[in-house]
N, C-alpha and C positions, 0 to 999 in steps of 0.2 A: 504494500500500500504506500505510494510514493506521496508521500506530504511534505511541500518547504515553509518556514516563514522568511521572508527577507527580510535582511535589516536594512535600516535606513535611519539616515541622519543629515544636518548639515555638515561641513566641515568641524573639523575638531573640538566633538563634540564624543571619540570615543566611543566611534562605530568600529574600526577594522582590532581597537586593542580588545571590544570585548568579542569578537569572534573566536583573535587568535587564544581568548581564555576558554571560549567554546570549546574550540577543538583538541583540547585535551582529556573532554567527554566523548572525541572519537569512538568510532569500532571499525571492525574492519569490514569494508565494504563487502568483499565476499558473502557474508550474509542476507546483505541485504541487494537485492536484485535491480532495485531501483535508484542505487547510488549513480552518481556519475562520475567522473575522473577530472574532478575540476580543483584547482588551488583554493578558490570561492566559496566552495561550498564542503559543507560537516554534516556528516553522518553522526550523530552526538544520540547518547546513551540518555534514555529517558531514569533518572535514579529512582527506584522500585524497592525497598527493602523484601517486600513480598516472595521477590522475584528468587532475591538470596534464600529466605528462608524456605522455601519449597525445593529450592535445590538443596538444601542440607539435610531435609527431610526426607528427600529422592535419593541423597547419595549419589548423584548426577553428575556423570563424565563430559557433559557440556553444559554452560548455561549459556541462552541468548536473550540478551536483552531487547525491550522497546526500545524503537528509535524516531528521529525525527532527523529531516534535514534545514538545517541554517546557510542560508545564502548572504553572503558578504557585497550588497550592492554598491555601485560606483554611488559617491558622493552627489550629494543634490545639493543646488545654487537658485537663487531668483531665477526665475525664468527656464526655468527645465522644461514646461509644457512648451515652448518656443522653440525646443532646441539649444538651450544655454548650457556650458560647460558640457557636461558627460549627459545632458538631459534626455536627450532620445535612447540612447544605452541602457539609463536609468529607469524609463517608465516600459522598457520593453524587457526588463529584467523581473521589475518587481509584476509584469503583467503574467508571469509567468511562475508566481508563488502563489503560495496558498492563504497565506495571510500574511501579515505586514507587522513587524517588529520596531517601532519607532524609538530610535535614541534620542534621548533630551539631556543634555547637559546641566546640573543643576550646582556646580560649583564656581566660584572667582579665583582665578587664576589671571595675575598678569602675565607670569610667563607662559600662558597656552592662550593666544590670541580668539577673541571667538569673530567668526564671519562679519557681525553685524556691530562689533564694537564693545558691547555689553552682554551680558548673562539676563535672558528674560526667558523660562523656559515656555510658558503660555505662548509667545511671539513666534519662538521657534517654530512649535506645532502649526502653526497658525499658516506658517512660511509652506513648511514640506504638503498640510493639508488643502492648503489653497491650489499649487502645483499640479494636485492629484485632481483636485477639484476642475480646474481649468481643462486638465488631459482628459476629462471626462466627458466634458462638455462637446468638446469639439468631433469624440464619439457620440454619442445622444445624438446631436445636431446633424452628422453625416445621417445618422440610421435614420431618423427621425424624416428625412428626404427620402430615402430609398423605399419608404414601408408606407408614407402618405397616399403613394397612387393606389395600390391595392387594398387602402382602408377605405379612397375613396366608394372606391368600388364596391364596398360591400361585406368584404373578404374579412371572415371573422376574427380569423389568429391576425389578421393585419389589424383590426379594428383592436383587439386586445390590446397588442404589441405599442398601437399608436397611444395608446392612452395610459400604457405603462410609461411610456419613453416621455412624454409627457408631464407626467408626476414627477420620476426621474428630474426633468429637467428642471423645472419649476425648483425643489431642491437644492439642486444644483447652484442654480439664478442666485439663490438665497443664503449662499455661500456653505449648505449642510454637504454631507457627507452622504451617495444614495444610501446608505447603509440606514438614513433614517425614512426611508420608505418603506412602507410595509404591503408586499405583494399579496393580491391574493392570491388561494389555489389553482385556480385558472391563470394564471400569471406567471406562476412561478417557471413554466418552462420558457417564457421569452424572458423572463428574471434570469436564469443561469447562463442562457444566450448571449447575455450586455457585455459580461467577461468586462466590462468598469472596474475599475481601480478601488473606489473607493467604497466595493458591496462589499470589499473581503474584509474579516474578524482582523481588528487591530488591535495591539497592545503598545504599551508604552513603559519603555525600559529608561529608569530614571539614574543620570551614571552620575555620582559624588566622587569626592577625591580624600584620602585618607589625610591629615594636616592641614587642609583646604577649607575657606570659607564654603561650608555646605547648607544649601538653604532647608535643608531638612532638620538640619539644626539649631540655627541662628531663626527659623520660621518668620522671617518677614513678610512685607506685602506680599513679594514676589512668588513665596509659597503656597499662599494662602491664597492666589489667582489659581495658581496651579492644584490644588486638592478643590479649589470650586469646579475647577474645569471635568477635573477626574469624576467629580460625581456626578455631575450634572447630565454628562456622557456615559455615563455607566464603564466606562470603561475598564477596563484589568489594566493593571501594572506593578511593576516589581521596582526597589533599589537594589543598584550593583553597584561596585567600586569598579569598575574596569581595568583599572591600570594593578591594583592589589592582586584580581586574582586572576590577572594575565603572570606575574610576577608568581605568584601561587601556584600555578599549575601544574608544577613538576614536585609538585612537595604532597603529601596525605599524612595522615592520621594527628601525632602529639606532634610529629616534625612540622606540619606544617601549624601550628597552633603559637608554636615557638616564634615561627619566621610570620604568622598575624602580630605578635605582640612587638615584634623590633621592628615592624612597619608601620607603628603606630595603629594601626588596624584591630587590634583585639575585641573590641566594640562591633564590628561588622562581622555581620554573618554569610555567610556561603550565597550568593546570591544568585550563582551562577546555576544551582539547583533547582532554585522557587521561578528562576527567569524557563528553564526547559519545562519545568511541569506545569508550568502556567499556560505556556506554549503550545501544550502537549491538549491543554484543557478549551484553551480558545480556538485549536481544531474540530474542537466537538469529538475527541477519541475519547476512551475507555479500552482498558487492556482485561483478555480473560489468559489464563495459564493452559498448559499442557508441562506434566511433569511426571517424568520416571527414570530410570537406570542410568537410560541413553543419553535424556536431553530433556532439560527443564527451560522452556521458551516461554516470551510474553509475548502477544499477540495481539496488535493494535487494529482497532474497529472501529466505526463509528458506533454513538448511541442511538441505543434505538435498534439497532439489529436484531433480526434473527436467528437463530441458532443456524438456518441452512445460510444465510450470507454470512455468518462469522467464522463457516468453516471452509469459505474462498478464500482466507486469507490464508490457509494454510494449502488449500489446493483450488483452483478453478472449479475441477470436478465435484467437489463435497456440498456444491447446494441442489445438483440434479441426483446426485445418490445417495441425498441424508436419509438414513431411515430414525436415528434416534442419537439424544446427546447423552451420557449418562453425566451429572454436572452436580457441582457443592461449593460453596464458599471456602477460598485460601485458608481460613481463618479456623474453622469447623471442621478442614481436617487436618491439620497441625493437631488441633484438642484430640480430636481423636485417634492420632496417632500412625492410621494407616488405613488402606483404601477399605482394604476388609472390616473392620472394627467400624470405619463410619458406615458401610452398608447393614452391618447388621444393626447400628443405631438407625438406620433408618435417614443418615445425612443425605445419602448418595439417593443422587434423584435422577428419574427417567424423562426427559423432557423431549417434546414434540418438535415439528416444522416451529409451530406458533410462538415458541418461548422465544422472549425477550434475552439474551444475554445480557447480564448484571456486570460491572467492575470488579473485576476480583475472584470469577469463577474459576473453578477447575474444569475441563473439560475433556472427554474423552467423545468423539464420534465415532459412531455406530452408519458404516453405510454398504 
């Protein structure tokens, strides 16, 4: 199941130091079939404790982890929708993620010059979402031509399409984001069609500096625009130190607890963690297990699945030959010890086509 988010930022704001901290959550591509062979882009390890403790339950000669892929985009300037600096590179890169990771800088630093002069982190979003805004527009506006004649005419999925694009644009005009459009069901298939910038799930990665005037601390106006904004938009987001645990990355356990505290850092938590599984969540996935001898795997889904589509991820074939999943909670059979002991409790369950897969299941298919 190939899913990216790309990051994005302005300039030195601490977009490419926290990838190369990403990618010390690598794995190796061979697993994962959907990787590509690019410097740009990580295959990063979704962190699972679950994941370990099923495999030391299984006594498992392999474990494979959920993963997700992080795309490191070229830098965004005024005027990208135009074509400014790397802007056409840039909107044809992140056209081709799955959701959108936005860097915001939220420290003062003279010696790390920001783009626009000063540290406003509200302004910044305000810059890269306008960009996206605009590159939107000028989609809407072509399609919005090509679909008018055969709405004139009559023609239903045109008359749909023209009055979604429409809304869309109206939005748009108004400087939102389509993402505050809401399709209806009849919609939704010329909804997935727009492939617009600004429908995919975004978050925002907020990068401090360890010794640094950091507005998460010091909480001025300037913060205080910014958590208005966060809420107002519902958004998700996480703080990271970028530069600490790009610096970190080659260090685990007390060692590295040591090298947080002579970084000044000992206050800052791993954020490079809460930033993947946050990631992981504003794709809309949920991971179920498979575990025994051989290989204890997680296995990344969307929500909302059924047993016969959650077991495409493990083979194409498994949603035309499901005949039954037998399925338990991670957690229920640790307690119980072993696959036998939860059947005879009664844990282990036979579930149909229709079951939903839940977060956190065990699974075994039957086809």
């Amino acid at each position: 199941m190939s899913l990216s988010i790309g990051i994005v930022g302005l300039p030195n704001v601490g977009k490419s130091t926290l990838f190369n901290a990403l990618t010390k959550k690598s794995v190796l591509a061979a697993n994962y079939p959907f990787a590509t062979i690019d410097p740009s882009v990580g295959v990063v390890i979704v962190p699972d404790e679950r994941l370990h403790k099923l495999a030391e339950f299984s006594k498992t000669q392999k474990t494979v982890p959920a993963a997700v892929e992080f795309v490191d985009i070229a830098g965004l300037v005024k005027g990208a929708s135009e074509g400014e600096g790397l802007g056409n590179q840039f909107l044809t890169n992140i056209r081709e993620t799955d959701a959108i990771a936005q860097v915001v800088r939220i420290f003062d630093d003279e010696n790390i010059i920001h783009v626009d002069g000063k540290i406003n982190p509200v302004s910044d979003i305000e810059v890269i979402n306008l960009e996206l805004i605009l590159a939107d527009m000028q989609t809407v506006t072509k399609r919005l031509g090509n679909v008018a004649k055969d709405a004139k005419k009559g023609d239903k999925a045109a008359v749909l399409e023209h009055g979604l694009l429409q809304r869309i644009d109206a939005a748009l005009q108004a400087g939102e984001l389509a993402s505050t459009v809401t399709p209806t069901e009849a919609e939704m298939p010329a909804w997935k069609q727009t492939h617009l910038l600004t429908i995919k799930p975004m978050m925002y990665v907020l990068n401090k500096k360890a010794g640094g005037k950091n507005l998460d601390e010091i909480k001025d106006a300037r913060w205080d625009a910014l958590m208005k904004f966060l809420e107002a938009s519902k958004a998700k987001w996480v703080i990271v130190d970028a530069r600490i645990e790009e610096e970190l990355k080659d260090f685990e356990g007390a060692e590295k607890a040591e090298m947080r505290e002579a970084l000044a850092a000992e206050n800052h938590d791993d954020g490079i963690n809460d930033l993947i599984r946050t990631g992981y969540d504003l794709l809309n996935l949920i991971t179920y297990f498979t575990t025994g001898e051989k290989e204890t795997r997680a296995w990344t889904i969307g929500k909302g699945w059924t047993a016969p589509m959650a077991g495409t991820a493990i083979h194409t074939d498994f949603k035309d030959k499901f005949v039954r999943a037998e399925v338990i909670e991670w957690d229920k059979l640790l307690e119980a010890g072993s696959f036998a002991a939860a059947k005879e409790k009664g844990l282990l369950r036979t579930e149909g086509k229709e079951y939903i897969v839940k977060d956190g299941d065990v699974m075994e298919f039957k086809i």
